[in-house]
N, C-alpha and C positions, 0 to 999 in steps of 0.2 A: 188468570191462566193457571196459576198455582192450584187453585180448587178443581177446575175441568181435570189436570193432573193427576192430584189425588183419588179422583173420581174414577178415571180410568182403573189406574192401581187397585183401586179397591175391587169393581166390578167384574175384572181381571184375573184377580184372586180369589181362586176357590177352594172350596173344600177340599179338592184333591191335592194341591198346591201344601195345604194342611197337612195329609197325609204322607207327600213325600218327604218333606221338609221334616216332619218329625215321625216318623214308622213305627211299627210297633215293637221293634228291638232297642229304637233309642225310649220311648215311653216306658220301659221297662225298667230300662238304666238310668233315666232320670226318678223312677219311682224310689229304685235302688237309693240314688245317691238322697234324695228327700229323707227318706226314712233312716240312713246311716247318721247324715247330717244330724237328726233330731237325738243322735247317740248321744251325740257331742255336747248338745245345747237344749235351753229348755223351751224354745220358740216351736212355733208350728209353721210350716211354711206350705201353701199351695203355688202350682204353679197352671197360670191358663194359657193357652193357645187357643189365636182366633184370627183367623186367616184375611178376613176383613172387615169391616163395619156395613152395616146397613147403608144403603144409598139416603135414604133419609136423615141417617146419623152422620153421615159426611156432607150434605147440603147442608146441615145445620152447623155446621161446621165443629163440631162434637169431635173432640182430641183421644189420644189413644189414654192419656191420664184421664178423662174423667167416665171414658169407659172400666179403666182401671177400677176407678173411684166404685161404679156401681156394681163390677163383678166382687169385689171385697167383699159389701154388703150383700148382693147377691145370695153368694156360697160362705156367706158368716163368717168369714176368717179372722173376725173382730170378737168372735165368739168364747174367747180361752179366757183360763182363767187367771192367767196373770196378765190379760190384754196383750201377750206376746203373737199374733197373730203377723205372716207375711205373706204378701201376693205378689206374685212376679208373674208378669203382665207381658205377651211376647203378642205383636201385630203385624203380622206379617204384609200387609198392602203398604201400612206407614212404618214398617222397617225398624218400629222403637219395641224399647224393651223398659217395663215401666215396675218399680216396685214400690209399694202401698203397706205400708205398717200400721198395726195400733198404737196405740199410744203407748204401751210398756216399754214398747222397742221404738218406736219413735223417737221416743226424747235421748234414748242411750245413743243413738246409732248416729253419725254425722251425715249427710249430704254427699260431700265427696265419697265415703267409703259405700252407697248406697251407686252412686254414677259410674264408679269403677268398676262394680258386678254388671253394670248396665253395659259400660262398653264393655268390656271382655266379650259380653256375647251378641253384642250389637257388631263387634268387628268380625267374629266368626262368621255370624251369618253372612256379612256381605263375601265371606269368600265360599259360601255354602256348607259351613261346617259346622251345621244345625246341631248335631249330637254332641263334637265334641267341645264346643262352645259353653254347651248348656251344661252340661257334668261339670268346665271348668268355674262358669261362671256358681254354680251351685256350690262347690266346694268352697271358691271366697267367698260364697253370703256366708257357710255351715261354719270358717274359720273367722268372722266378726262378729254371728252371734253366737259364738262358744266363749269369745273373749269378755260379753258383757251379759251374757244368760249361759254359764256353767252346767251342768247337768248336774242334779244334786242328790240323786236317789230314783227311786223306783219313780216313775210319772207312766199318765194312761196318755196313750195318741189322741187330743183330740178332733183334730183333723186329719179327713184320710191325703195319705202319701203320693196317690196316684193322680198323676194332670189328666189336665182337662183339654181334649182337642174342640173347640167349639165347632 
């Protein structure tokens, strides 16, 4: 029951449901708040929106983490060069909010302080508050990895700043 469920949910969720949910005024202001964030800290953060999974990817029973898993690798966010790479991972059919580190930021960053960014904006959304969820929950990723990646001089962007609506 739970699968036919999710099934719906997904099939249900479309691309436009993408576009309302995140518009081009909040993509702008999350691109904003990504690249102020990176003032702060010497991490790189992408962030994706994907409204829902393939029908196939949900019979297989394929989770919003290890979609996560393969957009990382996907769009290289592993690619930096202090392995400070982060993917915050939004699903809108399954409702999670998933973030994916390299291993630089991996090992500094704890668990809880990674679920807390998650709900922040896992509780906005359920009350539809896509935009200001996402700035808030962005500025707590931008204030724990500024606590354990300082900014320390001039550095080049190596990822771009602007989400991705799938």
């Amino acid at each position: 029951m739970k699968t036919l469920a999710r099934m719906v949910r997904h099939l249900f969720t479309t691309t436009a449901a993408g576009r309302r949910a995140f518009p081009a005024p909040t993509l702008t202001a999350i691109q904003a708040a990504i690249a102020d964030g990176e003032t702060q800290h010497r991490a790189e953060v992408r962030l994706i929106v994907e409204p829902a999974l393939a029908a196939f990817a949900v019979l297989n029973g394929h989770t919003a983490r290890q979609r996560a898993r393969e957009l990382f690798s996907l769009y290289r966010v592993w690619d930096t060069e202090e392995n400070c790479g982060v993917l915050i991972y939004v699903n809108l059919a399954d409702r999670k909010v998933e973030i994916i580190a390299d291993r630089g930021v991996g090992r500094a960053v704890t668990a809880p302080d990674w679920q807390a960014v998650c709900s922040t904006m896992t509780q906005g959304f359920a009350r539809g508050a896509f935009h200001d969820s996402t700035i808030a929950g962005l500025a707590q990723l931008n204030t724990i990895l500024a606590t354990h990646f300082p900014e320390n001089g001039a550095r080049r962007n190596q990822l771009s700043d602007r989400p991705i609506v799938l």
